[in-house]
C-alpha positions as CSV (number, residue, x, y, z in Angstrom):
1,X,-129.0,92.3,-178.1
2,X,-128.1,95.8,-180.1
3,X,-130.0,99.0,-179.3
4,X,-130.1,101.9,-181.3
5,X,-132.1,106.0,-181.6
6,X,-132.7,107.5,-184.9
7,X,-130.4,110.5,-185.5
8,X,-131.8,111.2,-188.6
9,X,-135.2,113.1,-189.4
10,X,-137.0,110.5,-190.8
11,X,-135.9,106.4,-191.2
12,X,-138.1,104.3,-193.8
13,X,-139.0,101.0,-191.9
14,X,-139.4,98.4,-194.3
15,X,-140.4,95.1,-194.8
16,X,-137.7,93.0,-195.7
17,X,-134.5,94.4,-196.1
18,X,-134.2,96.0,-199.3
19,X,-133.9,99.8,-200.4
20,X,-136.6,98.6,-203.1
21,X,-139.1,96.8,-200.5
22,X,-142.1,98.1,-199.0
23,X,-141.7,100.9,-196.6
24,X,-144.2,99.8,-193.8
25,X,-143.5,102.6,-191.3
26,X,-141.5,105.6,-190.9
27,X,-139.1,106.0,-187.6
28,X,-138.6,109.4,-186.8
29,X,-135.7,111.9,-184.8
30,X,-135.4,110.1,-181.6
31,X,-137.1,107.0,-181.7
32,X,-135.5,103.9,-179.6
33,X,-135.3,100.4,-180.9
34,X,-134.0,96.8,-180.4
35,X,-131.5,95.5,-182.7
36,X,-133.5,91.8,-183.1
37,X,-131.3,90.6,-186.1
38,X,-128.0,91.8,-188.2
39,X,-127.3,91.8,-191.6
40,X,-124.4,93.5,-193.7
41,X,-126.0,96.4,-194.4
42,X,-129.8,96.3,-192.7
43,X,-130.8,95.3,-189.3
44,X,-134.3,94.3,-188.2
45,X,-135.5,96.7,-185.5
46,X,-138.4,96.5,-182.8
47,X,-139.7,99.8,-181.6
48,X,-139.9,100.7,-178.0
49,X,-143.0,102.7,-178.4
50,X,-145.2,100.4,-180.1
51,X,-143.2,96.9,-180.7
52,X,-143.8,97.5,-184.6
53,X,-141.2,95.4,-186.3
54,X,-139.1,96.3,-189.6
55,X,-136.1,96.6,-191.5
56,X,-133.4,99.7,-191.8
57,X,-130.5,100.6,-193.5
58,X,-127.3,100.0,-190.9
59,X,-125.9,103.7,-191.5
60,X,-129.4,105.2,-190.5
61,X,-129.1,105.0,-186.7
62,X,-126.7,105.0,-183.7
63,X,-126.1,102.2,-181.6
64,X,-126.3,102.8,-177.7
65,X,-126.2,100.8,-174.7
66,X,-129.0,98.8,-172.8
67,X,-128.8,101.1,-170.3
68,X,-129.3,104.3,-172.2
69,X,-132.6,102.4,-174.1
70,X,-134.0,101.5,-170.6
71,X,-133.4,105.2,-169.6
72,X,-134.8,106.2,-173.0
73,X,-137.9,104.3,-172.8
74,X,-139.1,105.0,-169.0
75,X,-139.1,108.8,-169.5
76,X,-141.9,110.4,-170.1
77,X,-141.8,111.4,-173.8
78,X,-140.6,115.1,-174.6
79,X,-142.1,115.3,-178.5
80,X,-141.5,118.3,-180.9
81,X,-144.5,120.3,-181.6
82,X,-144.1,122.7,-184.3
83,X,-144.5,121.2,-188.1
84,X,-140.9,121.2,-188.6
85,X,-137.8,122.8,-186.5
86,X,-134.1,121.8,-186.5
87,X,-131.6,120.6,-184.0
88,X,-128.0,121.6,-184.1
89,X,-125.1,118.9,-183.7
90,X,-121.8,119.2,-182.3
91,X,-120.9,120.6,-185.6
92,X,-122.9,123.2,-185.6
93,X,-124.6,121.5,-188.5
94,X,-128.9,121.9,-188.8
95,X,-131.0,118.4,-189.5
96,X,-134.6,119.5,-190.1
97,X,-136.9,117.2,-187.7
98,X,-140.5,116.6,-188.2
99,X,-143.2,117.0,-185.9
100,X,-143.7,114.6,-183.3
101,X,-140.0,113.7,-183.1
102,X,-138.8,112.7,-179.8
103,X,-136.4,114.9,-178.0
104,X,-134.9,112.4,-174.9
105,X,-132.2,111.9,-176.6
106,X,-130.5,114.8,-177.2
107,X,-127.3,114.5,-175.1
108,X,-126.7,111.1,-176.0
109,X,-126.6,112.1,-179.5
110,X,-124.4,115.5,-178.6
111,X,-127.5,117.8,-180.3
112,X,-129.3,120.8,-179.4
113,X,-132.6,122.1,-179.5
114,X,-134.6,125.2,-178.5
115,X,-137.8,124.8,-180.6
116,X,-141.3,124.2,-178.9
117,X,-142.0,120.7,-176.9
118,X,-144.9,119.3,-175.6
119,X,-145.1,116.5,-173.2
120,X,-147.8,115.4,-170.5
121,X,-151.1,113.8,-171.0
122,X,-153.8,116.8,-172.5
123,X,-157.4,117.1,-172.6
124,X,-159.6,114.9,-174.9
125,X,-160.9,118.0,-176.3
126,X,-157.0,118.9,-177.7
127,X,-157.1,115.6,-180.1
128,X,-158.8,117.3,-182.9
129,X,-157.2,120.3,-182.3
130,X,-153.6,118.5,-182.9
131,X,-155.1,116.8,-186.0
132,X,-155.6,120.3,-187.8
133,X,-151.4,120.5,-187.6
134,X,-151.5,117.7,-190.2
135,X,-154.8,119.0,-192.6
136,X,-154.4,118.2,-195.8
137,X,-151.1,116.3,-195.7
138,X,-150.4,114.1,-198.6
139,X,-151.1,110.5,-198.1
140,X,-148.2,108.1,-198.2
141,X,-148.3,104.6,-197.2
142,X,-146.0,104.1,-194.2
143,X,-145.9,107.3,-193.6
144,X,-145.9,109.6,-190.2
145,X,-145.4,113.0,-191.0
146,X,-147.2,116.5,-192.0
147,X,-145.7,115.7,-195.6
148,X,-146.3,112.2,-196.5
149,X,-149.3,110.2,-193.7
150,X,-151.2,106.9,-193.6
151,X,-154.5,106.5,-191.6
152,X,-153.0,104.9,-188.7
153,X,-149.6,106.6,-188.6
154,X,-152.3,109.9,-188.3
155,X,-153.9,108.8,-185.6
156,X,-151.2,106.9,-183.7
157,X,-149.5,110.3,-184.1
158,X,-152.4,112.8,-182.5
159,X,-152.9,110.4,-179.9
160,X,-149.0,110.3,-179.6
161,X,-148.4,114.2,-179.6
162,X,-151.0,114.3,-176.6
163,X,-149.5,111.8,-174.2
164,X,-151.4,108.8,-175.4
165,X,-150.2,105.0,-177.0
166,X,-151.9,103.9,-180.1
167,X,-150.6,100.8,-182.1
168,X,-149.2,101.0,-185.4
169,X,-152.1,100.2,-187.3
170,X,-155.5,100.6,-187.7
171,X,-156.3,96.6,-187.2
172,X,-154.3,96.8,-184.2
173,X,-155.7,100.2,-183.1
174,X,-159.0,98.6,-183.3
175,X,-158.1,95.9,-180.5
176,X,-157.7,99.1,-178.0
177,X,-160.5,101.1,-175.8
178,X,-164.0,100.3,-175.5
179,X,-166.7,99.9,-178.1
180,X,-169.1,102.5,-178.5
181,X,-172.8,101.3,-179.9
182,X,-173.7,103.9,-182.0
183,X,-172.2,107.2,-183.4
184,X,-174.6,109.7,-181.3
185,X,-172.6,107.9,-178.1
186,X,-169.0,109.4,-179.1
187,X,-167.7,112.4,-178.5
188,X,-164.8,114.2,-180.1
189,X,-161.4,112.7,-180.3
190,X,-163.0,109.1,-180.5
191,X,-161.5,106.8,-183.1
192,X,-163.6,105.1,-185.7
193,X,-163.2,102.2,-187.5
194,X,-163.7,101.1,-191.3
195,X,-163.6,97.3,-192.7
196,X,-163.6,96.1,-196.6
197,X,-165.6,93.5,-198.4
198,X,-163.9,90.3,-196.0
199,X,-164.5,92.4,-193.0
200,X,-160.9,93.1,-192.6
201,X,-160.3,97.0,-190.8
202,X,-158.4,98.9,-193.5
203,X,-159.1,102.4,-192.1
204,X,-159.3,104.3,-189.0
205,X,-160.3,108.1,-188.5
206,X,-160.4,110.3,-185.8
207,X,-164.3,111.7,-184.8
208,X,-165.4,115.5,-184.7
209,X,-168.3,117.1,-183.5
210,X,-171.6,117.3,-185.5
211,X,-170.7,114.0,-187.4
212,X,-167.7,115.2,-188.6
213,X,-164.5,112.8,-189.0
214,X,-160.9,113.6,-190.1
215,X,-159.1,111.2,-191.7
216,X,-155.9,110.0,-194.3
217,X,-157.6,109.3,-197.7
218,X,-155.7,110.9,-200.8
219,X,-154.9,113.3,-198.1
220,X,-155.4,114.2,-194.7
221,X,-159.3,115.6,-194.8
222,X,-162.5,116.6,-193.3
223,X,-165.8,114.5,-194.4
224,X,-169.5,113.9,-192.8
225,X,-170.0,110.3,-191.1
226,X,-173.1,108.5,-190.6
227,X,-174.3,105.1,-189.5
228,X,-173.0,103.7,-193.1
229,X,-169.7,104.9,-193.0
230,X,-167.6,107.9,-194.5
231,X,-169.5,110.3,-196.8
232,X,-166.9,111.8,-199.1
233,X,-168.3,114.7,-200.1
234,X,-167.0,115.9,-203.4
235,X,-167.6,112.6,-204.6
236,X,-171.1,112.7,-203.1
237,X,-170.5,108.6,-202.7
238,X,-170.0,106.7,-199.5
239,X,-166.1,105.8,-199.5
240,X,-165.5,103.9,-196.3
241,X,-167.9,101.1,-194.3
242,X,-168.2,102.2,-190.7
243,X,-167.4,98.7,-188.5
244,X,-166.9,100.3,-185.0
245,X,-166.5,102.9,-182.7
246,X,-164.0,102.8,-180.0
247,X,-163.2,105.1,-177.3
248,X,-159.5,105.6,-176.3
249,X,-159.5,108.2,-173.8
């Protein structure tokens, strides 16, 4: 078995192994992964932090040992927290890193870096505060970052930048935490869930206060919910089926 950490800003993860095939998820500065399968030029990776599963280019990462992954992956996350900084290799050469991007691994990968980090678990109350950083970000399937987002990569993302483990997405998000019965039961933070015409979970959202909910559609946005769903409204049109409520934290 191969390990490896992005070195890069941002990898595409994609679905087979093709520059041309979907890009599923995104794997950002730092991020640790198993090697599970080798090809000339792409290698099938499984992601410490979530087990998601893909495919990347073989000159987008660097290969370390098994010790240096197991090192990696029992620290307690040290995450960039400003919308973009840089870090500085042995070069003296800038890569521009997006938020969220994992900072363990800076001497393995001989690069320095004196912007802001966060790490620790926060309050509840800071989820919707760390969702602002990412208002209005464009939606991009896959994505993970303030300039390109998908509905689950959001919210795996807030929950991620305050200490907590969300899946990769929103069908598997919705298997986590405790079901709440009915809207005037959540509080804040609290993740609700969307389904489509075969009762499949498409979407996922993060809750405000005063039936409020922030959430990746067309862009990262504010609308009203209700006991139907998502109220979109400069549409004035209910755009999302409300299937359940679950409480994470």
């Amino acid at each position: 078995m191969q390990y490896g950490i992005c070195n890069l800003s941002i990898v595409p993860l994609r679905l087979e192994a093709s520059d041309t095939s979907e890009m599923v998820s995104q794997v950002l500065y730092g991020d640790v992964f198993k090697i599970i399968e080798m090809r000339k030029s792409w290698c099938k990776i499984r992601l410490a932090f979530d087990k998601y599963e893909g495919w990347i280019d073989t000159k987008q990462y660097f290969e370390i040992s098994k010790e240096m992954y197991d090192d990696l992956r029992h620290e307690k996350p040290k995450l960039s927290s400003d919308l973009i900084e840089f870090i500085q290799d042995k070069n003296q050469q800038l890569y521009a890193i997006p938020l969220g991007s994992q900072l363990n691994g800076l001497s393995i990968l001989e690069h320095h870096f004196d912007g802001l980090i966060t790490q620790d678990k926060k309050p509840k109350n800071q989820l919707v505060t760390t969702a602002f950083n990412y208002l209005n970000s464009p939606y991009l399937w896959g994505g993970k970052t303030p300039f390109g987002i998908d509905c689950s990569g959001f919210t795996q993302m807030v929950y991620k930048l305050n200490g907590y483990k969300l899946l990769r997405d929103a069908s598997q998000q919705a298997t986590q935490g405790e079901a709440l019965s009915f809207i005037e039961e959540s509080e804040p933070g609290d993740l609700a869930f969307f389904d489509n015409a075969e009762g499949n979970i498409v979407h996922v959202g993060i809750i405000m206060k005063d039936n409020y909910i922030i959430h990746a559609h067309g862009k990262v946005r504010i609308d009203r919910l209700d006991h139907s769903g998502i109220y979109n409204v400069d549409k004035c049109m209910h755009t999302h089926k409300l299937r359940v409520i679950k409480k994470i934290v």
